[in-house]
C-alpha positions in Angstrom: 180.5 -16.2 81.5 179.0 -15.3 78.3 175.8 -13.1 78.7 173.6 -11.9 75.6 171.9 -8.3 74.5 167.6 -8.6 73.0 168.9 -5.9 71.1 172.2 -5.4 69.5 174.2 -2.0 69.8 174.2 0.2 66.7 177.7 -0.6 65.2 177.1 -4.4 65.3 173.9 -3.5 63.8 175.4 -1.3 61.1 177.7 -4.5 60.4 175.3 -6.4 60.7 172.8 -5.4 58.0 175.9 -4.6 55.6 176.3 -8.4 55.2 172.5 -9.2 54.6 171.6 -6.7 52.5 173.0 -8.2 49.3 171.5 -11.4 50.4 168.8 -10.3 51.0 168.2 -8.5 47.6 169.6 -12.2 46.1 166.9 -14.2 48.4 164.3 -12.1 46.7 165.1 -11.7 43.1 165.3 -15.7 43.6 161.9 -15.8 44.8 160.6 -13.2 42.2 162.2 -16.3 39.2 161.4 -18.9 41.1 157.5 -18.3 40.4 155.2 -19.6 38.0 154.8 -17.8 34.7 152.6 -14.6 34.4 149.9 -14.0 32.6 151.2 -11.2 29.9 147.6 -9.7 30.4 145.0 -9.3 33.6 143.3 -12.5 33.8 140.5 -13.5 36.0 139.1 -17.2 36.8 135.7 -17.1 36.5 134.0 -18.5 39.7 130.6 -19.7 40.8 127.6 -17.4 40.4 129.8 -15.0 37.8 128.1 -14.0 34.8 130.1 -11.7 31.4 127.8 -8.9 33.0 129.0 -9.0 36.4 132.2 -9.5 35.6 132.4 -6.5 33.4 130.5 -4.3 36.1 133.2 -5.4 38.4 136.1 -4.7 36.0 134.4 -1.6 35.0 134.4 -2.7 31.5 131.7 -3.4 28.8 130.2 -6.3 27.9 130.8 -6.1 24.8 134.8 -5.3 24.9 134.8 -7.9 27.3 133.2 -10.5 25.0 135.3 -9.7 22.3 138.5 -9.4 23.7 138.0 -13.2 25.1 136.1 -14.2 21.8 132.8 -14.9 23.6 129.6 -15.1 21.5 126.8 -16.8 23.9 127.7 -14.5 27.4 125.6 -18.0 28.5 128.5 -20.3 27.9 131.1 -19.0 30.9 131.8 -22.4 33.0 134.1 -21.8 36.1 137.4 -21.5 36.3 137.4 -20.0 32.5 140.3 -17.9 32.2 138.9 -14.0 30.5 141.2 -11.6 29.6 140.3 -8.1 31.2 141.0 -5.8 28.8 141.3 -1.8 29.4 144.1 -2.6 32.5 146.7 -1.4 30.6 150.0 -1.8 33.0 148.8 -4.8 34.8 149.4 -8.2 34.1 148.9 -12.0 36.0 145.7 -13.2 37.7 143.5 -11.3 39.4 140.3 -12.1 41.9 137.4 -10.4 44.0 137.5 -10.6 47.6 135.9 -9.1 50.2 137.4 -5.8 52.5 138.0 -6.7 55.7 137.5 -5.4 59.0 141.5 -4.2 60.0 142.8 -3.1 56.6 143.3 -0.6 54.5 144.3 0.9 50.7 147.8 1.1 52.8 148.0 -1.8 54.4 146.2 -3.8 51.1 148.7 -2.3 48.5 151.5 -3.4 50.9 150.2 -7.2 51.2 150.0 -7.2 47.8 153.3 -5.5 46.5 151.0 -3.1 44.3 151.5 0.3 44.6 148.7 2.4 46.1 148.5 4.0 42.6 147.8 0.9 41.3 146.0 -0.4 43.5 143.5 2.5 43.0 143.6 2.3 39.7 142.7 -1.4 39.9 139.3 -0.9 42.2 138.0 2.7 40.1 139.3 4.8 43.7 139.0 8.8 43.7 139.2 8.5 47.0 140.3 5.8 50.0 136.8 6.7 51.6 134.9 4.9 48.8 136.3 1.3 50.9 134.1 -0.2 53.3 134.5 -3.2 55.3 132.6 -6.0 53.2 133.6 -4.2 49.7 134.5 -6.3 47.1 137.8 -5.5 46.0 140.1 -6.8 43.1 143.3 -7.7 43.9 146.4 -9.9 42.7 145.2 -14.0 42.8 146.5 -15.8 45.3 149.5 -16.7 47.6 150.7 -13.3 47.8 148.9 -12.4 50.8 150.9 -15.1 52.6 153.9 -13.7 51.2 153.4 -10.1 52.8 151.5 -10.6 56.0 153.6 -10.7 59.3 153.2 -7.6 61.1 155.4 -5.4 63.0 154.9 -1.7 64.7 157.8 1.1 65.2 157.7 1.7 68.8 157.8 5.9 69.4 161.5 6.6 69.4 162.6 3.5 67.7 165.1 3.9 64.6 163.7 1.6 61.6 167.4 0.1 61.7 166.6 -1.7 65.1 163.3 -2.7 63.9 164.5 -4.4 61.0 167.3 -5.8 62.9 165.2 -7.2 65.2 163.1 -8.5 62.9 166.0 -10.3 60.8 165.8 -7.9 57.7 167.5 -4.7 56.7 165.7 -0.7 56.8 165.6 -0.9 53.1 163.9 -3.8 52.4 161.6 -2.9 55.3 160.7 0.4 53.8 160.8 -0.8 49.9 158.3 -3.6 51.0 156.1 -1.2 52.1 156.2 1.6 49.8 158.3 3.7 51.8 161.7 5.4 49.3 163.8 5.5 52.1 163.6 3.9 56.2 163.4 7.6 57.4 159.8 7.7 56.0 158.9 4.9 57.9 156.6 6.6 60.8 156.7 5.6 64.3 153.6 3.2 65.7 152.8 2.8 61.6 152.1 -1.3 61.0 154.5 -3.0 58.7 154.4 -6.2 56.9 157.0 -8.1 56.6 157.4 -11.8 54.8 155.6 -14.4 56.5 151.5 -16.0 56.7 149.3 -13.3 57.5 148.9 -13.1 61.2 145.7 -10.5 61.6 144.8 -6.9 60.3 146.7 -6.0 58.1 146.3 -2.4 59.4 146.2 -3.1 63.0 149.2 -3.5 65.5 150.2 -7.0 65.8 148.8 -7.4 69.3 145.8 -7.6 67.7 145.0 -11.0 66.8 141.3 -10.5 65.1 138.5 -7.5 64.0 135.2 -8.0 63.2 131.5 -6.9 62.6 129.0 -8.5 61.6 127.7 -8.2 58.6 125.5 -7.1 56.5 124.4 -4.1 58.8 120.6 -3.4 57.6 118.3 -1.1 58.8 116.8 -2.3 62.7 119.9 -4.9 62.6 122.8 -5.0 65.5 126.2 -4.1 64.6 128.3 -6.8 67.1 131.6 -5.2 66.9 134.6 -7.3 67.8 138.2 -6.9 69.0 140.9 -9.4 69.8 144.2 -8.8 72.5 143.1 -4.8 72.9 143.2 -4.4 76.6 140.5 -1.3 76.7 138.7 -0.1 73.3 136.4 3.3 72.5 134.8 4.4 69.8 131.9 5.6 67.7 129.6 4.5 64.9 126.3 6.0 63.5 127.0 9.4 65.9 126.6 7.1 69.1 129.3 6.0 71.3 130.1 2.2 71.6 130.3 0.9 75.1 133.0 -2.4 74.9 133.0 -5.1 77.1 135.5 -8.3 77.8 134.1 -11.2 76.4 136.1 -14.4 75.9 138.7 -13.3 74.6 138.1 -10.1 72.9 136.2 -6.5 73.6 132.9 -6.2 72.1 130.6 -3.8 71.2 126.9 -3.7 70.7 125.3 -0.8 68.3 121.6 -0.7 67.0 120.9 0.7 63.7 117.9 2.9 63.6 114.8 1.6 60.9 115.3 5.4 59.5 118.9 5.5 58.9 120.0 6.5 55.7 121.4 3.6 53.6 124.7 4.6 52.8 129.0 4.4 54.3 129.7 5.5 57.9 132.8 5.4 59.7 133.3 3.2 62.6 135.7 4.9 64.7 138.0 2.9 67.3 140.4 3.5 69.6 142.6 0.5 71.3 144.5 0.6 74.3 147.7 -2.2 73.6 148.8 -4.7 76.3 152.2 -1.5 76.6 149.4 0.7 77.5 149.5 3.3 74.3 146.5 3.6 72.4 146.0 3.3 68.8 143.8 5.1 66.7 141.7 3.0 63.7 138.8 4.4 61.0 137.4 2.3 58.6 133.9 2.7 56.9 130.7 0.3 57.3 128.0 -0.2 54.9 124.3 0.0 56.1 121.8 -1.3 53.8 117.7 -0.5 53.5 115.5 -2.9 55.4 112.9 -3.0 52.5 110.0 -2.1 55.1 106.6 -2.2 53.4 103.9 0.9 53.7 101.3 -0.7 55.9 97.7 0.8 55.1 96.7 4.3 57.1 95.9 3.5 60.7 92.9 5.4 62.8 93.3 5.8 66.4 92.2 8.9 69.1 93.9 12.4 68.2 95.1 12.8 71.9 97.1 9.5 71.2 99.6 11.6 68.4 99.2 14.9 70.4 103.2 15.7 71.0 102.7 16.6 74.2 101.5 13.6 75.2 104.0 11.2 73.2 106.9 13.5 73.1 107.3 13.6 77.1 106.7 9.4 76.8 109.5 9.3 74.0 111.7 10.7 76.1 110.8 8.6 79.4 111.9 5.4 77.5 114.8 7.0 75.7 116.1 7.8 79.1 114.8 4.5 80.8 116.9 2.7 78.2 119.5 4.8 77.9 122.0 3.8 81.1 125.0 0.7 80.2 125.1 -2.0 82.6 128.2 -3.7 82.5 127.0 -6.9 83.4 125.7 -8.8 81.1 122.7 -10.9 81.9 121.2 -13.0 79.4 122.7 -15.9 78.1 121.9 -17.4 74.2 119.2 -16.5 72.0 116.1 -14.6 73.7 112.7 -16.6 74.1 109.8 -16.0 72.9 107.3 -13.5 74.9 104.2 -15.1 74.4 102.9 -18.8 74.6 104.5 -21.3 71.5 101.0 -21.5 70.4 101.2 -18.4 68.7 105.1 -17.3 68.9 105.0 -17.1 65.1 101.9 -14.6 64.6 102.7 -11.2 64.6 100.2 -8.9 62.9 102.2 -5.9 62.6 106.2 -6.7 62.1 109.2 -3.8 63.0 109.9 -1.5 60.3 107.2 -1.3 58.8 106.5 2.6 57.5 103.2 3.9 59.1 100.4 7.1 58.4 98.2 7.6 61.6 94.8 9.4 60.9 96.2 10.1 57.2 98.9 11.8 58.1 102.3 11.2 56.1 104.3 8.4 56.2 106.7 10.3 59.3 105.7 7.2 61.3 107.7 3.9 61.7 106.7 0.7 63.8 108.8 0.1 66.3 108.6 -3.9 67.6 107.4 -6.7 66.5 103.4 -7.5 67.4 102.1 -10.7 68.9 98.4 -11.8 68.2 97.0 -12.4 71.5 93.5 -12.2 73.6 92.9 -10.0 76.8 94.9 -12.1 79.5 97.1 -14.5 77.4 100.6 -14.9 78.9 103.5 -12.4 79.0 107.4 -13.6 79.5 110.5 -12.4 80.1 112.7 -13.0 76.8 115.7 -13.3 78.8 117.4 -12.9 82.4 117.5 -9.3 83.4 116.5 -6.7 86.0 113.0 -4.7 85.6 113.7 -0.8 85.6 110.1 0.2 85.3 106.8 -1.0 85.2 103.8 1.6 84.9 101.2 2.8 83.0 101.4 5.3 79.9 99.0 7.2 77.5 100.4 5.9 74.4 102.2 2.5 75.4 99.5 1.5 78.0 100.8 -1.0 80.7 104.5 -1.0 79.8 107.3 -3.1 81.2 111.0 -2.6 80.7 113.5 -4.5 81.4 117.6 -4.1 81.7 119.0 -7.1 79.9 122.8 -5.4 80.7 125.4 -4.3 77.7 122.7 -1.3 76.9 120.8 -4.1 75.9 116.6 -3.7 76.7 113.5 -5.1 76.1 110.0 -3.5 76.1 106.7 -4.9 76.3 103.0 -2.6 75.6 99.8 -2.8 75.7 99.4 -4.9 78.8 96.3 -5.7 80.6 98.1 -6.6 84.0 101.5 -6.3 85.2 102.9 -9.1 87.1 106.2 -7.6 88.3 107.5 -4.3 89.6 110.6 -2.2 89.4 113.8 -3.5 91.0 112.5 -6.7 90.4 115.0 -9.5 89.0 113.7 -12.1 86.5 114.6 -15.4 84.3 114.1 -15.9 80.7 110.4 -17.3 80.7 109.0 -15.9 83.3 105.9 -14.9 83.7 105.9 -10.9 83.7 102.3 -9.6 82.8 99.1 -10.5 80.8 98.2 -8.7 77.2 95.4 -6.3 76.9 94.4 -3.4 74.8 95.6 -0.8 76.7 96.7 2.4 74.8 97.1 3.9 71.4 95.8 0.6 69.6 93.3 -0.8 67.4 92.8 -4.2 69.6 94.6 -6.5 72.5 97.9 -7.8 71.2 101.5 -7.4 72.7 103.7 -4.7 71.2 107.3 -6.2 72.1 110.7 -4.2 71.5 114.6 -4.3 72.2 116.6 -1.6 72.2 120.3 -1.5 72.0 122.4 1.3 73.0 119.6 3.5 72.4 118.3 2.3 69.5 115.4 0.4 68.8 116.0 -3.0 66.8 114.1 -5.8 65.4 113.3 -8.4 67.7 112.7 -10.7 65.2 116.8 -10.5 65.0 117.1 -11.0 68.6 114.9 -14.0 68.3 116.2 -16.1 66.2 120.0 -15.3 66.5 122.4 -15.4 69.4 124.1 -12.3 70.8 126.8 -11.5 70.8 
């Protein structure tokens, strides 16, 4: 009976990759010829929407040396597809393009899909530091097909030699650790990802049980991160100084995270760590942009002094920080929220979220937080999705309030009311009818004051509206 080993002993190893290294070495210097010629300079194809200006802020070259190293004398003339020498590169030659960062890579795990060195590759994108990438950066790399040629990933297992990794993986150590920048397969680090020859088959910097990463994008002020994770078993993490709650979802583990109206624009690390289907947990950083909503000043509002008195709105702050605070793993809605007033006038709101606020001529330390519907004293008030109410009471500042627990840390709000229709504990369907709009409150007339708030962060509704989450 003949019976076979997954993994070979060391000495048939040993023998093993003595016979492939040389053809290995042939395989690829055949490869390396059997390309097609190389530009002598950096070239980059001009493509849609390009101009000589944005091109040279992207090279981080002038205009002007661009124009005359490619003999241009109307910037107006560029068609796509025009080839333009990139001058200033010295060292580099061949095509080069712009594409965006994504979620699951690094300047490690880039420079090694690319067969740049990180030097290089540094040099090529103006780096001082890997902290200047962020997920959505536009990055310039080598053009084409080499990212299928470096993209199959493989992880060291803690303990294992590089010599069985390769073997397993049909290569030799020292290809393995010149493909990836590595001098010698003893600097190859254990759980560190790989590439290895072959179609890109996820993250470049993620373990290869990880089929996908994503986020959307582009994370503005009041916007929802919707953070997402393929083949991780369990996840954790951080972003913005809050810690994400994941859930299972189809196939992956998602996250939701609000971004306040006040952050600072600016580059903040999402921080994750991901339990593998062997049980070990990996550890991934990689930064997110956030962007400035663009909220307008709205003109100095008057309302009664007692309304702005911190100790009347500081103890209500707090009640609906902690009423929205708790994570309900189920989640309850299902699609895009609907609206919480009648159609008839769905699509009039006389005071939108963001926008920057003065009450009684103080500074502009205030911010509006939901999105206002134009109503009358008794018009209709829904539920805008499936969930269970947590509280329904009156309050100084918010008047009649309702809140609701829409599950995922996911809740929405609604103010001002002149009656309330339901009561805590009660469970209720997108559409329902909740309560009726009034004037109660710090306000300067009857209107509904409606808000979400995820993972402890109040959001635009408007998003919530018109999009489907997750």
């Amino acid at each position: 009976m003949c019976q076979t080993n997954d993994r070979l002993r060391p000495a048939q190893i040993l023998l093993w990759v003595s016979s492939v290294i040389l053809l290995s070495l042939l395989l690829f210097k055949s490869a390396a010829y059997a390309q097609e010629p190389t530009p002598e300079a950096p070239v980059y194809r001009v493509q849609s929407g390009d101009t000589l200006w944005s091109i040279a802020l992207r090279f981080g070259v002038s205009v002007d040396a661009l124009a005359e190293a490619n003999g241009i004398s109307d910037p107006g003339q560029l068609v796509v597809g025009q080839e333009l020498i990139i001058p200033g590169l010295t060292g580099f030659s061949g095509y080069l393009e712009a594409r965006e960062m994504p979620l699951g890579e690094t300047e490690r795990s880039l420079s090694r899909k690319y067969g740049i060195s990180r030097d290089a590759f540094a040099r090529l994108n103006r780096l001082t530091s890997p902290m200047q990438l962020y997920a959505g950066d536009s990055l310039i790399l080598p053009e084409g097909g080499t990212d299928s040629l470096l993209g199959r990933r493989v992880a060291l297992e803690v303990g294992e030699p590089p010599l069985v990794a390769a073997a397993m993986e049909g290569t030799n150590p020292w290809v393995l650790a010149l493909q990836n920048g590595a001098a010698s397969p003893s600097l190859l680090l254990p759980s560190d990802v790989l590439l290895l020859p072959g179609e890109a088959d996820g993250p470049g910097a993620l373990p290869p049980s990880v089929a996908d990463a994503q986020v959307t994008a582009p994370l503005i002020q009041g916007g929802t991160a919707v953070i997402r994770v393929e083949a991780a078993s369990e996840a954790q993490g951080t972003f913005l100084g809050r810690a994400l709650h994941f859930f299972p979802f189809e196939s992956a583990m998602v996250a939701l995270q609000g971004v306040h109206a006040l952050q600072e624009p600016g580059v903040y690390p999402l921080q994750m760590r991901l339990r593998l289907p062997d049980g070990t947990w990996f550890t991934f950083e990689q930064a997110l942009p956030v962007y400035a909503g663009d909220y307008p000043y709205d003109p100095p509002i008057y309302v009664p002094p007692d309304t702005l008195d911190p100790a009347i709105t500081k103890p209500e702050d707090e009640q609906l920080a902690s009423l929205t605070a708790p994570i309900t793993p189920e989640k309850r809605w299902d699609g895009g929220f609907v609206s919480p007033v009648d159609e008839a006038y769905a699509d009039c709101w006389p005071s939108r979220y963001g926008d920057r606020r003065s009450y009684n001529d103080s500074g502009y330390i205030y911010f509006h937080t939901g999105l206002d519907f134009c109503g009358q004293v008794g018009y209709n008030i829904y539920a805008a999705a499936d969930g269970v109410v947590v509280f329904a009471g009156e309050t100084v500042v918010r008047g009649n309030m309702t809140v609701i627990d829409h599950g995922w840390g996911v809740y929405t709000v609604y103010m001002h009311q002149s009656k309330m229709l339901v009561q805590a504990g009660d469970t209720v369907q997108a559409g329902q009818l909740i309560g009726l709009v009034g004037a109660t409150g710090r306000v300067t007339g009857p209107h509904l004051h409606f808000e979400v708030w995820v993972n402890g962060v109040q959001v635009d509704p408007w998003f919530w509206l018109t999009n489907v989450y997750p």
